[in-house]
C-alpha positions in Angstrom: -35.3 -63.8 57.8 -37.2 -63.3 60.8 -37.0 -65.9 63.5 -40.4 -67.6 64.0 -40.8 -70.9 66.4 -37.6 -70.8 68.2 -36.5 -70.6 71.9 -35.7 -67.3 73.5 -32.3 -67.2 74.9 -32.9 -68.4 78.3 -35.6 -71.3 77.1 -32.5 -72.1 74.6 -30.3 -72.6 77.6 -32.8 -74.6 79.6 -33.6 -77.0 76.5 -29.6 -77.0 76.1 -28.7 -77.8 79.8 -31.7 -80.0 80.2 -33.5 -78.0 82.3 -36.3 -78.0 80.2 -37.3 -81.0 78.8 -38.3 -81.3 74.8 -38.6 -84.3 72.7 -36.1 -84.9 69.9 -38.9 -83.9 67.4 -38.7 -80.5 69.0 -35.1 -80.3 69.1 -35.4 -81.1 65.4 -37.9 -78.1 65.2 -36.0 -75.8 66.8 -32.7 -76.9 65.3 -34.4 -76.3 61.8 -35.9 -73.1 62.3 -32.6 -71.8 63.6 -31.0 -73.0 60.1 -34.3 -71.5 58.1 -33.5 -68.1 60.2 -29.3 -67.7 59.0 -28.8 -68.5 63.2 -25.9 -71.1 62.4 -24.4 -71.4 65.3 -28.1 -72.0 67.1 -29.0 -74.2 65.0 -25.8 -76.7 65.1 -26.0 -76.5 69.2 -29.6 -78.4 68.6 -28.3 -80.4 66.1 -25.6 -81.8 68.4 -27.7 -82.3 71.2 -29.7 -85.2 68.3 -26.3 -86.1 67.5 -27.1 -85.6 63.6 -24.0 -85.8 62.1 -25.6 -85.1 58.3 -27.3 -81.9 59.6 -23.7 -81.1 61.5 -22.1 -81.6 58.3 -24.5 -79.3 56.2 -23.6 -76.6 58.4 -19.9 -77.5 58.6 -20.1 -76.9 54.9 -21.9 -73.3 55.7 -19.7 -71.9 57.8 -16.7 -72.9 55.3 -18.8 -71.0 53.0 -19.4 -67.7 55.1 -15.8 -68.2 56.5 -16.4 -68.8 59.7 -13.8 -70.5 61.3 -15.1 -70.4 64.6 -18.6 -72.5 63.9 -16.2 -74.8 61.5 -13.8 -75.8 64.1 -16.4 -76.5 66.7 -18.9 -78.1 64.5 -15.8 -80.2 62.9 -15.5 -80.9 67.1 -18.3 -82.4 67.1 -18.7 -84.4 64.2 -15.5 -86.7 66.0 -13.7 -86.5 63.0 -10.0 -87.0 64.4 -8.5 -85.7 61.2 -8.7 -82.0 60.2 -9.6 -81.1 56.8 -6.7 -79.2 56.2 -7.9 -78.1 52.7 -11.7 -77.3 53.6 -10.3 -75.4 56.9 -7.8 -73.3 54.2 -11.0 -72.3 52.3 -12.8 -71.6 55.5 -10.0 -69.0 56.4 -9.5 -67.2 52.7 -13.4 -67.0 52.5 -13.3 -65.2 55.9 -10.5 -63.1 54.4 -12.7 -62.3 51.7 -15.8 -61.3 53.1 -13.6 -59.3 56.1 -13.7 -61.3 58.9 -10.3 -61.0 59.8 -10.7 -62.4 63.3 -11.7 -65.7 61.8 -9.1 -65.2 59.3 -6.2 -65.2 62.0 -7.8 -68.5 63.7 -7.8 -69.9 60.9 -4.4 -69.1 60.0 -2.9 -70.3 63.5 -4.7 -73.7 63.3 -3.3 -74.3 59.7 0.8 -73.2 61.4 0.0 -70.6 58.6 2.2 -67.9 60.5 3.2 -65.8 58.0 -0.1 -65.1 57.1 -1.5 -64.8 60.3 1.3 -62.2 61.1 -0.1 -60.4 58.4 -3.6 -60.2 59.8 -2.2 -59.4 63.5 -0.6 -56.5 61.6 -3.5 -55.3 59.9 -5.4 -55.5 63.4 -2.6 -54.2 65.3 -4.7 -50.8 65.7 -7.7 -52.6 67.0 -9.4 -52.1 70.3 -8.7 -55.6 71.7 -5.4 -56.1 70.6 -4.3 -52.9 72.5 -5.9 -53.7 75.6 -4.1 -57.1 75.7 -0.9 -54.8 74.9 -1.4 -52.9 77.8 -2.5 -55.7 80.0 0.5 -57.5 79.4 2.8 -54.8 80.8 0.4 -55.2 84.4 0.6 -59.0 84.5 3.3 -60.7 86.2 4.3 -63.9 86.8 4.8 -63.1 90.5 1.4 -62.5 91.9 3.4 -60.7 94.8 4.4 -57.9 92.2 0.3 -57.0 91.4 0.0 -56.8 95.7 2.6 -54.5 96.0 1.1 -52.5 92.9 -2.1 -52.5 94.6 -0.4 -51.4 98.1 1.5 -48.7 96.7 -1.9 -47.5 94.6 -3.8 -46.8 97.9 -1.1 -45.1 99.8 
């Protein structure tokens, strides 16, 4: 669906960061058409800002069903909830297994102490761009910060 009657990115950020000053029914607006156009994440940062816990939980029970761990975990922030739902975060993580989202899969994994299975994932990713950067990185970083200065010393001679 095309996205009609929402904020550009930068007018989002203003309205956000109070920059730019709307009234709650506007936030509403905005919050809504963000849900009508599949921009979940958009549309619970609006939603926060009224503090609407039942719209919050709608798409708390959206992103469980795309399996998106990420939106799940920070809209499940928001709602205060103290406890995690250890069961609707488990379905959260097997339906982003399903639909490939393996990224969201290994969160999901790690936040549930599910290691074997997110050992699994990190081995099915193991060829991935990111992964080998962070790889490579590691063998750079140091925990003496005088190490990287001589590296960079002995670079430019």
């Amino acid at each position: 669906m095309v996205a009609q009657n929402i904020p550009n990115a930068v007018e989002k950020r203003d309205i956000l960061f109070g920059v730019k000053k709307v009234t709650p029914a506007q936030l509403l607006a905005f919050a809504k058409g963000y849900e009508a156009s599949d921009m979940l994440n958009d549309a619970a940062e609006f939603f926060n800002q009224l503090k609407s816990t039942e719209d919050l939980r709608r798409i708390l029970l959206a992103a469980e069903s795309e399996g998106d761990v990420f939106l799940w975990l920070k809209v499940h922030r928001w709602i205060g909830d103290a406890s995690m739902d250890q069961a609707a975060l488990g379905r959260c993580t097997l339906n982003a297994e399903k639909f490939g989202k393996f990224r969201y899969a290994l969160l999901g994994h790690q936040k549930l102490g599910n290691e074997k299975a997110a050992q699994a994932i990190q081995e099915q990713l193991k060829d991935d761009g990111d992964f080998q950067a962070m790889e490579e990185a590691e063998v750079f970083l140091s925990e003496n910060p005088e190490e990287i200065l001589d590296l960079d010393e002995e670079s430019e001679t």
